[in-house]
C-alpha positions as CSV (number, residue, x, y, z in Angstrom):
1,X,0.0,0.0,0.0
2,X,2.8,2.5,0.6
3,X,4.8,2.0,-2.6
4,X,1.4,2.7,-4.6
5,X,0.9,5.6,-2.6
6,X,4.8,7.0,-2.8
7,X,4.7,6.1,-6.3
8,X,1.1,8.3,-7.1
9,X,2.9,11.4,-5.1
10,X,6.1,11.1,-7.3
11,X,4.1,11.4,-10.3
12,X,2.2,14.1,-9.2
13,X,5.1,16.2,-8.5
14,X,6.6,15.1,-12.1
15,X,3.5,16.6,-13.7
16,X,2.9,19.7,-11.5
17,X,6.7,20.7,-11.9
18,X,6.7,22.1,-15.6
19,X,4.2,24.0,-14.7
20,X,5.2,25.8,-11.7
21,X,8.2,26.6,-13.7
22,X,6.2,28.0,-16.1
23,X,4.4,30.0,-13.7
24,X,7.6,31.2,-12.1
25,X,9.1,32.5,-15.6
26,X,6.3,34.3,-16.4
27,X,6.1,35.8,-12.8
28,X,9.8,36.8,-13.0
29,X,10.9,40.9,-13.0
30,X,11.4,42.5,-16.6
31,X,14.9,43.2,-16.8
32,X,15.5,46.9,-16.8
33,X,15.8,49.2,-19.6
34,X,18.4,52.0,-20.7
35,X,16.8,55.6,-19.5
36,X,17.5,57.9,-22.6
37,X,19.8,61.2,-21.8
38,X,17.8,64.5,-20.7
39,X,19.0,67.4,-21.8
40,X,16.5,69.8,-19.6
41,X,18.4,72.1,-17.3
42,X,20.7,74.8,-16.4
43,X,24.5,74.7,-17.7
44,X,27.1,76.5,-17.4
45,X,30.9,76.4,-19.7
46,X,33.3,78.0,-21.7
47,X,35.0,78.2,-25.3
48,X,37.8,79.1,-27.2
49,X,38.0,79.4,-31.1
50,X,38.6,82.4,-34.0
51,X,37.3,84.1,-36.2
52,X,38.1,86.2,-39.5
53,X,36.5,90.0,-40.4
54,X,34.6,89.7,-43.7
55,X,33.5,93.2,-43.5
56,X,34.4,96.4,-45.3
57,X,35.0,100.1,-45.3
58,X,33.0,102.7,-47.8
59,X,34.5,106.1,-48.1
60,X,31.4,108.5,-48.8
61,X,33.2,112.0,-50.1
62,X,31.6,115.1,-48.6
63,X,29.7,116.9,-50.1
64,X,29.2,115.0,-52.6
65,X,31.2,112.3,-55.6
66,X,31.5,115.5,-58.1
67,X,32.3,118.1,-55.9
68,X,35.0,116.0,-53.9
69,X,36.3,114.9,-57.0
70,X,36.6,111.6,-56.4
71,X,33.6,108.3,-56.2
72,X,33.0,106.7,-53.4
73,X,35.2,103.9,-52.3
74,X,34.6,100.2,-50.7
75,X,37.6,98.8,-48.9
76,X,36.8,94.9,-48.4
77,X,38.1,93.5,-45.1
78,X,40.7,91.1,-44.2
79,X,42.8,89.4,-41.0
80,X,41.3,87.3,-38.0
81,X,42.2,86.0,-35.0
82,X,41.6,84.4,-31.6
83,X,38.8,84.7,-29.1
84,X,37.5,82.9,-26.1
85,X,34.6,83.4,-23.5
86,X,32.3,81.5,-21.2
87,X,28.2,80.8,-21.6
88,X,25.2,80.3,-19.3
89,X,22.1,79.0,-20.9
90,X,19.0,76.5,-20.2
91,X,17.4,73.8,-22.2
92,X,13.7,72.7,-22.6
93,X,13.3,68.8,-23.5
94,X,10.1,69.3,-24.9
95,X,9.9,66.2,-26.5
96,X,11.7,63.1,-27.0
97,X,13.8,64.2,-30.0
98,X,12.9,68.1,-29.9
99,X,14.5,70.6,-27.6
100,X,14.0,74.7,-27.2
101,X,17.0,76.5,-25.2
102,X,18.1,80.3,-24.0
103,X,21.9,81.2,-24.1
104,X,23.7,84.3,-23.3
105,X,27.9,84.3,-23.6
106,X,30.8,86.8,-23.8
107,X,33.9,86.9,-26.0
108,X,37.4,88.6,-25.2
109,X,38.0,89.0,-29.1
110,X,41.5,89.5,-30.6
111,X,39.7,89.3,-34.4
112,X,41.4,91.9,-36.5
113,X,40.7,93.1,-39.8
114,X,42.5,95.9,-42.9
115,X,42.1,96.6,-45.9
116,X,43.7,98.7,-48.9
117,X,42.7,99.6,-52.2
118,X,43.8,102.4,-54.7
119,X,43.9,103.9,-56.8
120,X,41.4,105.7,-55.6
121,X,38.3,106.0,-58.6
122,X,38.6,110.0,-59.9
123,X,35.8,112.5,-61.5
124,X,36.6,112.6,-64.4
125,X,38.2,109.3,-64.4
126,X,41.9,108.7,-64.8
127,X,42.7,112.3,-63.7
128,X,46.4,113.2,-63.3
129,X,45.7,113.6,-58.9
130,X,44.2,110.1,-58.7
131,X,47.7,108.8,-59.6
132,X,49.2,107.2,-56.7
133,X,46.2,107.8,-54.5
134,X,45.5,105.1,-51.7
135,X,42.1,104.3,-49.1
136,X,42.7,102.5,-46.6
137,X,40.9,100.9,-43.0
138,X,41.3,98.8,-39.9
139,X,38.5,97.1,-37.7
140,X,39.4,95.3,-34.4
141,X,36.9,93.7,-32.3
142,X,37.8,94.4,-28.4
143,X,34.9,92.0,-27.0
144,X,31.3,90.3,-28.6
145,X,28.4,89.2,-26.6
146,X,25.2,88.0,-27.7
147,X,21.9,86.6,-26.1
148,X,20.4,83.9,-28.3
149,X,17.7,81.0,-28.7
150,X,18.3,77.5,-29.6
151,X,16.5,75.1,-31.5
152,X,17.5,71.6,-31.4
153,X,17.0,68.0,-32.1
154,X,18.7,65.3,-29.7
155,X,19.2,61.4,-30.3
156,X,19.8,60.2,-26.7
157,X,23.4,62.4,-25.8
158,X,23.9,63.5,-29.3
159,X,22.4,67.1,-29.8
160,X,22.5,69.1,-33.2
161,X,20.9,72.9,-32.9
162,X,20.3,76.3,-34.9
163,X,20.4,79.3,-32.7
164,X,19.9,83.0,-33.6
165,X,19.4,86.3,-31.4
166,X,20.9,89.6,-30.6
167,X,24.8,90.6,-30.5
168,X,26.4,93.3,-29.4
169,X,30.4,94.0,-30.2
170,X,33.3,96.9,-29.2
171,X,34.7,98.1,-32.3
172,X,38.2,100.2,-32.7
173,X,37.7,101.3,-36.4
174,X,40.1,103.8,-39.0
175,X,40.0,104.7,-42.4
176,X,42.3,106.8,-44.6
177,X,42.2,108.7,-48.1
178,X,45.9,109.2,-49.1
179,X,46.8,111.4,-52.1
180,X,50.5,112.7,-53.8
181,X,49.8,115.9,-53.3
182,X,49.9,115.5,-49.3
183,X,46.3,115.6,-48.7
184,X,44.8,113.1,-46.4
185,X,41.2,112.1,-44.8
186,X,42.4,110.3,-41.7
187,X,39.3,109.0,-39.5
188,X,38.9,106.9,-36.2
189,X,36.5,105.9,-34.0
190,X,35.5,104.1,-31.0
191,X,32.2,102.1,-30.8
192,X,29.8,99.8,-29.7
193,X,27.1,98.3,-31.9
194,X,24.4,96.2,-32.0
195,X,23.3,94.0,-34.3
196,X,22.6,90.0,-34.5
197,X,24.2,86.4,-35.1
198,X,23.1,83.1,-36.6
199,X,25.1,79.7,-36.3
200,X,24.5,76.3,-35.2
201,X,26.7,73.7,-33.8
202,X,27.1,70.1,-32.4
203,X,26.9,68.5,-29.3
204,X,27.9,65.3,-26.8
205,X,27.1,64.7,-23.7
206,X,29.8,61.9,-22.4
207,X,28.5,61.9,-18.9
208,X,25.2,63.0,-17.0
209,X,27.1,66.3,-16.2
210,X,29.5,67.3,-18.9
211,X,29.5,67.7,-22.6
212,X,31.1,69.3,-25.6
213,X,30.3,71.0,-28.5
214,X,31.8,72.8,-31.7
215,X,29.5,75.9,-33.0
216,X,29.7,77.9,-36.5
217,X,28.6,81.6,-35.5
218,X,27.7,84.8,-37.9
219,X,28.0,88.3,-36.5
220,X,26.4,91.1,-38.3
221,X,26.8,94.5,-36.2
222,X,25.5,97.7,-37.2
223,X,27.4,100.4,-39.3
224,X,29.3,102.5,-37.5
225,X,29.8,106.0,-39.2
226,X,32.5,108.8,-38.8
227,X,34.0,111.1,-40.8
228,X,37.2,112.3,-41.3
229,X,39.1,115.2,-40.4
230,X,41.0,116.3,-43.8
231,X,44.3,117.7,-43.6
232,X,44.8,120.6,-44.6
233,X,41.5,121.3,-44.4
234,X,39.8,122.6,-47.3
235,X,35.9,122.7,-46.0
236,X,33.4,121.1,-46.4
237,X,35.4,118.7,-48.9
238,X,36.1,115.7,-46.7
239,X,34.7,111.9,-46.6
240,X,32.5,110.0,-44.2
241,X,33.5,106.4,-43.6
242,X,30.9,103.2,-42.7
243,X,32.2,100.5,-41.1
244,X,30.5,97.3,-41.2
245,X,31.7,94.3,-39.3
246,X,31.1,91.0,-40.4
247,X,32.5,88.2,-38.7
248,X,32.8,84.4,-39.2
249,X,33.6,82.9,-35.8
250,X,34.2,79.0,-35.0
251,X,34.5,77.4,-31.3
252,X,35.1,74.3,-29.4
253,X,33.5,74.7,-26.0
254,X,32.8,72.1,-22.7
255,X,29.8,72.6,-20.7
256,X,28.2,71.5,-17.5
257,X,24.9,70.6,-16.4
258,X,23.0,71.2,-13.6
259,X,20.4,68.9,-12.2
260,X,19.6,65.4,-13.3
């Protein structure tokens, strides 16, 4: 009677087995899944880079082309050079691939830029005082700043982005008219403009808390207008110069995040 008995319990168990392990397996904990980057939050870095002055000089003659003698006169820009600054900004995560930011940074800029051009265009043209004639300019840019919004689109730490806003710049600007005869149009002036910037730009976050990018920037400042004094002085015969910085501007920068 026992080994019937010991024998129908053992073949219970047999049976029931597969199916608690069935039941166990489909009890058992997902295993857990990657958590995909966020990007939301405050940050805080800084950059180094250059930049070259695409801008030019136009010499305006006072009062006028025909009375001056002479047309006006554009003097393209050349020359660059090294800049570097910190930023503060915020991103939005407003979606899973869709970001909106705010950034606001300052450059120490040593981005130079000169120009020369002659000779200079005469009324009636080719007249004997044009002859050896030269117009000349310089544009340095002491410091750039610029408040901006960003626009981007993010696959998990990877981040590409437009941004575009309001820039402001110190200018140290001079332009020349040279002529044979010893008369000269020298002009200078000190400045700070406003105008705006575009650009976009890259960027990797290789932990939680730090990341890097590397951003194209355009600056586009306002004219900045002055005339020169002419020596001797014959008045009102003079010329008025307009500077207009333009400026290409690449930088390589680290950031780091606040928060989560």
């Amino acid at each position: 009677m026992r080994k019937p008995l010991v024998a129908g319990i053992s073949a219970a168990a047999l049976c029931a087995a597969p199916a608690l392990a069935a039941d166990m397996a489909m009890k058992a904990p997902p295993p857990p899944t990657a958590q995909i980057f966020s990007w939301t939050g405050f940050y805080i870095g800084g950059y180094v880079g250059g930049g070259w002055n695409g801008g030019s000089v136009i010499g305006n003659p006072l009062p006028d082309p025909v009375t001056y003698g002479f047309e006006q006169e554009t003097i393209p820009m050349s020359g660059g050079g090294a800049l570097g600054g910190g930023q503060v900004g915020y991103n939005w995560q407003m979606l899973p691939t869709f970001l909106l930011g705010v950034e606001a940074d300052f450059s120490w800029s040593g981005i130079r830029g000169s120009g020369t051009v002659g000779p200079i265009q005469s009324i009636p043209p080719g007249a004997a005082f044009a002859v050896g004639s030269t117009a000349t300019a310089s544009s340095n840019v002491d410091w750039l700043s610029s408040l901006r919004g960003r626009v981007g689109y993010t696959w998990d730490r990877f981040l590409a982005y437009a941004t575009g806003g309001v820039a402001r710049g110190r200018e140290n600007n001079s332009a020349n008219e040279v002529f044979l005869t010893g008369v000269t149009n020298p002009g200078a002036s000190t400045a700070t403009q406003t105008g705006w910037v575009v650009g976009g730009g890259l960027e990797y976050a290789w932990t939680d808390k730090w990341a890097v990018r590397a951003e194209y920037l355009y600056y586009n400042l306002a004219n900045d207008t002055f005339v020169g004094a002419r020596v001797p002085v014959f008045a009102p015969f003079g010329v008025q110069y307009v500077d207009k910085v333009q400026l290409n501007v690449i930088r390589i920068g680290l950031d780091y995040k606040f928060g989560h």
